[in-house]
N, C-alpha and C positions, 0 to 999 in steps of 0.2 A: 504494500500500500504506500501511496504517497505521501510526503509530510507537506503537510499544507503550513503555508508563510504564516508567521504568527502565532503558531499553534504551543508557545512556550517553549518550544528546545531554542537555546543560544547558538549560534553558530562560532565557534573553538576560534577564530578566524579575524573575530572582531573584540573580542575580550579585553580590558584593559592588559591583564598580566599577560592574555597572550603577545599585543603588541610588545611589553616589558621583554617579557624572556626572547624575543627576537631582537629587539635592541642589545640586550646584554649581550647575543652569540654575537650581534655585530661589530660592536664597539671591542668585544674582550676584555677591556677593563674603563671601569666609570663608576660614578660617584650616583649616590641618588637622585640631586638634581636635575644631572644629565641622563636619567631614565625617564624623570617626570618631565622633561623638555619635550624627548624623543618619542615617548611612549603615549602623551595625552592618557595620565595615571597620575592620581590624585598622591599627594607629598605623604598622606599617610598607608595610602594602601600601597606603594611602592616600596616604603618602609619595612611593611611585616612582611610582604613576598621575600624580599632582597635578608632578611632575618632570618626567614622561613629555609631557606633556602641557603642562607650560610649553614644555618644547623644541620641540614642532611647534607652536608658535603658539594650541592654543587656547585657553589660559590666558595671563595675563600676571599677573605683580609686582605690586599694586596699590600697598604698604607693606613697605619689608623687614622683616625682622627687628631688633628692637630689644633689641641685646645689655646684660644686666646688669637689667634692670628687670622685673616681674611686666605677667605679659602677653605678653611678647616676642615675639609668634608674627610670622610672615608674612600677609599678606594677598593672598590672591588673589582675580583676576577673570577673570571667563569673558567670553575676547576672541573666541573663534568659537563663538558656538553654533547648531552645523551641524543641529540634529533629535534627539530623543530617542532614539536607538541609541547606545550609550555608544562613543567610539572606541578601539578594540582598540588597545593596548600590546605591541609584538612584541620581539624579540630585536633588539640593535646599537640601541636607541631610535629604532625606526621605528614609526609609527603610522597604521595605515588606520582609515580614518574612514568607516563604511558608509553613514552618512546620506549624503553628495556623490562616494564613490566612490572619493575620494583617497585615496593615501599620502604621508606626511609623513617625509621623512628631516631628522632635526637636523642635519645637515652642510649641505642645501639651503637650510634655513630661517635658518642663522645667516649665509648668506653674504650674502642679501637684505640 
């Protein structure tokens, strides 16, 4: 049967984080800012993705944050880039990752 326009499913395509996590493979390494420029994603939901997503590993810290001085942001890099499906951010900061299939619990990952 056909999905009729409208009918409640989101299209993966236009999502805010979707655009995010495209940005992120493309850039390689950027600050939040420059997700919320690139991405047309709001300063705080780019926030907890880009957190979300440090926690399972597929981001990492490039640069912390550099307190007191202009510019100060963090620097992020994209330590797993698993395929252009943006990875889903769930409840308790668990993250399935549709491109390899995984789930990502930050309890698992930190204990590695």
């Amino acid at each position: 049967m056909a999905r009729l326009i409208g009918c409640g499913t989101k299209n993966p395509h236009r999502t805010s984080r979707y655009r995010a996590w495209q940005s992120m493979r493309m850039l390689r390494r950027f600050t939040i800012p420059e997700i919320v420029a690139t991405a047309e994603i709001s300063d705080s939901n780019a926030t907890k993705y880009i957190r979300a997503l440090v926690a399972s590993g597929h981001l990492r810290i490039a640069r912390a944050k550099r307190h007191g001085s202009a510019g100060g942001h963090a620097i992020y890099a994209v330590a797993n880039n698993s395929g252009p499906i943006q990875p889903v951010a769930g409840k308790g900061g668990v993250v399935f990752d549709p491109n390899s299939g995984k789930t990502f619990d930050p309890a698992e990952v930190s204990d590695e």
